[in-house]
C-alpha positions in Angstrom: -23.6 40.0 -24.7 -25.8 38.1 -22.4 -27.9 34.8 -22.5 -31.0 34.5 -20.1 -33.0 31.4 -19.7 -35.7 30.0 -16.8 -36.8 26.8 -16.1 -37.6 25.1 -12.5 -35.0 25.1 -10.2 -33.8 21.1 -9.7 -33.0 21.1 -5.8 -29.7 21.1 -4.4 -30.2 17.5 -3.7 -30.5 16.8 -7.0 -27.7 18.9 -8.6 -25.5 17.2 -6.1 -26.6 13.6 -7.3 -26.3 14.7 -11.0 -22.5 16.1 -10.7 -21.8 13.4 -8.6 -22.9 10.6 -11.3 -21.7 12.9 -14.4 -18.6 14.2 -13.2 -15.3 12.7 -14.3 -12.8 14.8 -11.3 -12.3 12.5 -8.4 -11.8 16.0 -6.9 -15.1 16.9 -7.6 -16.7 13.7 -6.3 -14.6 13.7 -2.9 -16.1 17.4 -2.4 -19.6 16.2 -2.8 -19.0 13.2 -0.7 -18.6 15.8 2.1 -22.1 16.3 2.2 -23.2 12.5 1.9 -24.0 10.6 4.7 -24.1 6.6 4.6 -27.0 5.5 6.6 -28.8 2.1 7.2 -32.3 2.0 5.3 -34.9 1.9 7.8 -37.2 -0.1 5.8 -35.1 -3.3 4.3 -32.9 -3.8 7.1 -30.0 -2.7 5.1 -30.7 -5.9 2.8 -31.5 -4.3 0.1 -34.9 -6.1 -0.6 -38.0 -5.7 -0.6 -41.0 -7.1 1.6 -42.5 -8.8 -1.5 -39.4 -10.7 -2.2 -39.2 -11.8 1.7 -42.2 -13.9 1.9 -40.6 -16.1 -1.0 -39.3 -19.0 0.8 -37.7 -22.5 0.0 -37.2 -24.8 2.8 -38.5 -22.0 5.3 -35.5 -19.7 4.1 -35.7 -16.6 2.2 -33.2 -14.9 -0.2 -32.5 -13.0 2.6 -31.6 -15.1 5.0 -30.1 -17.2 2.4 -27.5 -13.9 1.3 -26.5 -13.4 4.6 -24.7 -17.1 4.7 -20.7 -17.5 4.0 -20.4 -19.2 0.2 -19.3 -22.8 1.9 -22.3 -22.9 4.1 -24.8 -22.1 1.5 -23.1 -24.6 -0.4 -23.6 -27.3 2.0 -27.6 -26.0 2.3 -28.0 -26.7 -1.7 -26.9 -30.0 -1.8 -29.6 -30.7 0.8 -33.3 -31.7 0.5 -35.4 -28.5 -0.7 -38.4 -30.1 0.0 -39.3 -29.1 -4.3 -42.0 -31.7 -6.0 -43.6 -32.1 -9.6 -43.6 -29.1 -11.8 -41.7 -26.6 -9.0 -38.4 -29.4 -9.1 -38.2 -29.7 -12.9 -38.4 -25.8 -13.3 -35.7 -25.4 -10.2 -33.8 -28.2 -11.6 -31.7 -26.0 -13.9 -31.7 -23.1 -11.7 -30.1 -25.0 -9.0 -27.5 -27.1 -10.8 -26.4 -23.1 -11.8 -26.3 -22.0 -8.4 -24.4 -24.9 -7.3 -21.7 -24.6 -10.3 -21.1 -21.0 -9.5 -20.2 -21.2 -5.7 -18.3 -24.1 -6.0 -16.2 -21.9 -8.6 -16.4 -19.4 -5.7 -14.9 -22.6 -3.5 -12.3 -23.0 -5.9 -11.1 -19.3 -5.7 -10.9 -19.5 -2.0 -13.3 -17.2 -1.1 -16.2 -19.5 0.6 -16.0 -17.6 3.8 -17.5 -14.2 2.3 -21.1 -14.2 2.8 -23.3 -12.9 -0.6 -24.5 -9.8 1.5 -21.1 -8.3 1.7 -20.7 -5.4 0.1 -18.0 -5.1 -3.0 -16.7 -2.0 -1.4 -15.3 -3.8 1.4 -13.8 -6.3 0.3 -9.9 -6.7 0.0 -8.2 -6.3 -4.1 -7.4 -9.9 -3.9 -11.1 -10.8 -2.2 -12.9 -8.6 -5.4 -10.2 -9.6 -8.1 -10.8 -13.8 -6.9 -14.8 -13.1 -7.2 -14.4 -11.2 -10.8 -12.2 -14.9 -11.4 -15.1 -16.9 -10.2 -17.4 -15.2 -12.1 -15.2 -15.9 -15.2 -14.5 -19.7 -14.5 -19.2 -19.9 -14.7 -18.8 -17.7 -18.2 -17.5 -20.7 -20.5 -15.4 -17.8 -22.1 -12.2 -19.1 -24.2 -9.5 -17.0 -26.4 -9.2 -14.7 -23.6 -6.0 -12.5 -22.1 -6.5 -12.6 -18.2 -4.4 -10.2 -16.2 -3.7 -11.0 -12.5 -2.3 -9.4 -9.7 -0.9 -11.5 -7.0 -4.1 -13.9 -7.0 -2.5 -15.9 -4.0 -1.9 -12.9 -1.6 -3.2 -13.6 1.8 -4.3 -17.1 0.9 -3.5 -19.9 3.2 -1.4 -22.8 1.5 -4.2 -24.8 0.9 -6.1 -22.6 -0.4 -3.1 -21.1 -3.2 -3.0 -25.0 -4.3 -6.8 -24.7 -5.5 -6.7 -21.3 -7.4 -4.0 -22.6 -8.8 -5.5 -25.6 -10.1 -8.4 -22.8 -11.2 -6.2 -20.9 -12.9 -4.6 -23.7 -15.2 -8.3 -25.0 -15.9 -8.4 -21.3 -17.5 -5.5 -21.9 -19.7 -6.5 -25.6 -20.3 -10.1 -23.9 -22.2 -7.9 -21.8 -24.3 -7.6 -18.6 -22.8 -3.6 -16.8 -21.4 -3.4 -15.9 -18.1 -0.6 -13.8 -17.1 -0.3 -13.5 -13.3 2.4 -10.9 -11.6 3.4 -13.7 -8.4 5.9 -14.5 -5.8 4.7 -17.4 -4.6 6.8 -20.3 -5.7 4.5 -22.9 -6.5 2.6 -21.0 -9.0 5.6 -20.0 -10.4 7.1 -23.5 -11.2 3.6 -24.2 -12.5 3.9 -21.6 -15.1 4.8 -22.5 -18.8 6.6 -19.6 -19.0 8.1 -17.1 -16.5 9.5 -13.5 -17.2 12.1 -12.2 -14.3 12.0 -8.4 -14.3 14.8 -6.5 -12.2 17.9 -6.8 -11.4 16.3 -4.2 -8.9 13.4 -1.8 -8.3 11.9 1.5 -9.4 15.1 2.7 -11.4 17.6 0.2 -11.0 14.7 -2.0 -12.8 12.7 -2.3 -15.6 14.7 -5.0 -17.9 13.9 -8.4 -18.7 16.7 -10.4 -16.6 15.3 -14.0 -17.1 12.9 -15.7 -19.6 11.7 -19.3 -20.1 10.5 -22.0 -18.4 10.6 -22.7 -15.1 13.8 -25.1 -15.6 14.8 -22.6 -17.3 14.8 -19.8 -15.0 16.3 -22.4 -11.9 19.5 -22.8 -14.7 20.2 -19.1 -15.2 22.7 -17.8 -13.5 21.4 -14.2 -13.6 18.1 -15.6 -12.1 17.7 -14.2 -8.8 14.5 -15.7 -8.6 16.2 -18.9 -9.9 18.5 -19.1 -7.0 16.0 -18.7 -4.5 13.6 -21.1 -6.3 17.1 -23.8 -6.4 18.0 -23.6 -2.8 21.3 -21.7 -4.0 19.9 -18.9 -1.8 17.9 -19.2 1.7 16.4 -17.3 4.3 18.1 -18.4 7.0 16.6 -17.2 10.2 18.1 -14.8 12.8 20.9 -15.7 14.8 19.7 -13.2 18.2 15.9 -12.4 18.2 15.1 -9.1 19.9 13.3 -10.0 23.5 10.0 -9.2 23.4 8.6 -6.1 26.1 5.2 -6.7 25.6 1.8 -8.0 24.1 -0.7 -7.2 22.2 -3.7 -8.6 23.0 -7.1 -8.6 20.7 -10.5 -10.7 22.4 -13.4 -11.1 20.3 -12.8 -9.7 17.2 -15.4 -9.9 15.2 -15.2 -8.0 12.2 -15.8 -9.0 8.2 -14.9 -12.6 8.5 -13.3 -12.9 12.2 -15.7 -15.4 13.9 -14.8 -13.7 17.8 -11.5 -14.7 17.9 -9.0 -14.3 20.7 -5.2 -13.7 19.7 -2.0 -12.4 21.5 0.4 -10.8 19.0 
């Protein structure tokens, strides 16, 4: 038994782009993504606007322009004089005091030095789950369960000491945040901290410790709580192995390197 039907024939262009968007096989997709090309649209510049939304400008800058600044200078640029009068400052008025709450959340999270252009597919896990946390802290949203994975990876002291202070403004509007960390301050911040181990992969898996910070530093079983104590220490290497050469990078430049010299 046979079936026959006709209809126009889609283009292969098309049938690619529809099983690319419908398919659920991350086998499928990488097959397809074979035949794709990323390319650099000739029109927009690669900034993904058009010309009508160009020759809007505030202060001589446009929203391209404007996109293409890191999150702490584009700060620094609205809390300066717009040059808006009459009607055009009352409607901004709200617009602005939005725009100025949601990157200084972006400030808080320790990302100021991405620039709005970037693209989300290049940024770092941390980078993309600290935006998704920035975006939350301009929500208002209480009663809710935020997971977290190592929010301070990568972050310079400084900057750990000001997510963490974001992330306990999240539990102070009535949400629970539960963060898998290492990093000791945020742990003794916690109001309660779960020790998994005693080891990895199989030799894990059980609760070892539970309670507070205090707590935790009391147990004897704690391995974190000996390390958190003092009882335990890195202490560094007696002999260091003598170094046979250098590796030299000049003017880097790439994602948020600002042509930087450094001998490793």
């Amino acid at each position: 038994m046979s079936h026959r039907f006709k209809r126009p024939f889609e283009g292969i262009v098309n049938m690619l782009e529809r099983r690319y968007r419908q398919t659920s096989s991350d086998a499928v997709r990488r097959s397809i993504e074979r035949l794709m090309v990323k390319s650099t649209c000739s029109a927009c510049g690669g900034s993904r606007l058009r010309q009508e939304a160009l020759c809007v400008k505030i202060a001589g800058e446009d929203i391209g322009s404007l996109s293409a600044r890191d999150v702490a200078s584009l700060a620094g640029w609205f809390e300066g004089e717009l040059g808006l009068h009459g009607s055009v400052a009352k409607i901004a008025l709200p617009l602005l005091a939005e725009i100025r709450s949601r990157l200084a959340f972006m400030k808080e999270v320790g990302v100021d030095y991405l620039t709005l252009d970037r693209a989300a597919a290049t940024l770092s896990g941390g980078e993309a789950q600290r935006v998704r946390l920035a975006s939350q802290l301009g929500s208002g949203l209480a009663g809710v369960l935020y997971v977290l994975d190592e929010p301070t990876i990568g972050l310079h002291p400084r900057d750990c000491r000001r997510l963490l202070g974001t992330l306990l403004h999240l539990r102070d509007r009535g949400n629970t945040v539960v963060v898998v960390e290492h990093d000791p301050d945020t742990i003794m911040s916690s109001d309660h901290v779960v020790e998994m181990g005693p080891g990895a992969g199989p030799i894990g898996g059980e609760v070892v410790a539970s309670g507070s910070p205090k707590e935790i530093i009391e147990n004897p079983r704690s391995l974190t709580g000996a390390w958190l104590s003092g009882r335990r220490r890195a202490e560094p290497p007696k002999k260091r192995r003598r170094k046979t050469g250098v590796l030299r990078l000049r003017g880097a430049r790439g994602r948020n390197l600002k042509n930087i010299d450094v001998d490793i």
